[in-house]
C-alpha positions as CSV (number, residue, x, y, z in Angstrom):
1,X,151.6,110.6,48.9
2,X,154.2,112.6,47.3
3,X,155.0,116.4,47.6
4,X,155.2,117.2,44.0
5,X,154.2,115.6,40.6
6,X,155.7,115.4,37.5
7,X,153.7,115.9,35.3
8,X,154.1,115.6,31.0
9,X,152.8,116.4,27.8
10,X,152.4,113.5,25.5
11,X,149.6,114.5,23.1
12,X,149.2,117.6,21.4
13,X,146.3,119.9,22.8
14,X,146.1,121.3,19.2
15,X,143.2,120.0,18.6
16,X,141.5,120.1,22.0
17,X,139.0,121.9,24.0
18,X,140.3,125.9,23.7
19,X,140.0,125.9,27.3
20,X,141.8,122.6,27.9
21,X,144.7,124.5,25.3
22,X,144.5,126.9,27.9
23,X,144.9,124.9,31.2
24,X,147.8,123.1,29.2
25,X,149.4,126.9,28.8
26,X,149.1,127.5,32.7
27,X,150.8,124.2,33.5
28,X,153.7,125.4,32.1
29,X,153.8,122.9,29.2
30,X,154.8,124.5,26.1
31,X,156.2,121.4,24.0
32,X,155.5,118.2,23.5
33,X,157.4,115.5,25.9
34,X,157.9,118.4,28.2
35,X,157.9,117.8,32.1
36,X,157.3,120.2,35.1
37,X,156.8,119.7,38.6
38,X,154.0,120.9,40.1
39,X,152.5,120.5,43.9
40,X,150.1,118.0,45.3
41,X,147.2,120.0,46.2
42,X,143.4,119.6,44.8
43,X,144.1,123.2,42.5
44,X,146.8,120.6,40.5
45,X,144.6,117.6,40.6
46,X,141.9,119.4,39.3
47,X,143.4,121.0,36.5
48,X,144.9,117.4,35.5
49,X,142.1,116.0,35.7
50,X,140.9,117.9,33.0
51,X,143.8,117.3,30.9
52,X,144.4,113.6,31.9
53,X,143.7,112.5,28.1
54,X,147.1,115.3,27.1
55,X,149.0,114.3,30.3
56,X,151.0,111.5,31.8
57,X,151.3,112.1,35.3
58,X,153.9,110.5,38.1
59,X,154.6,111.0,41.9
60,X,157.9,112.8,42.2
């Protein structure tokens, strides 16, 4: 299993959940297409999780 995961926006949270808008925000993912690398711990997986229909995620 990998340290970190990239993880990427590739649908707009526009019209989502406010509070999915607002994990989106606290990922760090501002803009469509962006990517950020975040850690592999169950705080991340959990907050992808909820997000997984906004995000495409990959093992870094």
């Amino acid at each position: 299993m990998a340290d970190k995961l990239k993880v990427t926006l590739v649908k707009s949270p526009i019209s989502a959940v406010p509070k999915h808008r607002k994990t989106v925000v606290a990922m760090g993912l501002t803009k469509m297409h962006k990517t950020v690398e975040m850690p592999d711990n169950a705080s991340t997986r959990g907050m992808i999780r909820q997000v997984q229909h906004l995000v495409k995620v990959e093992e870094a």
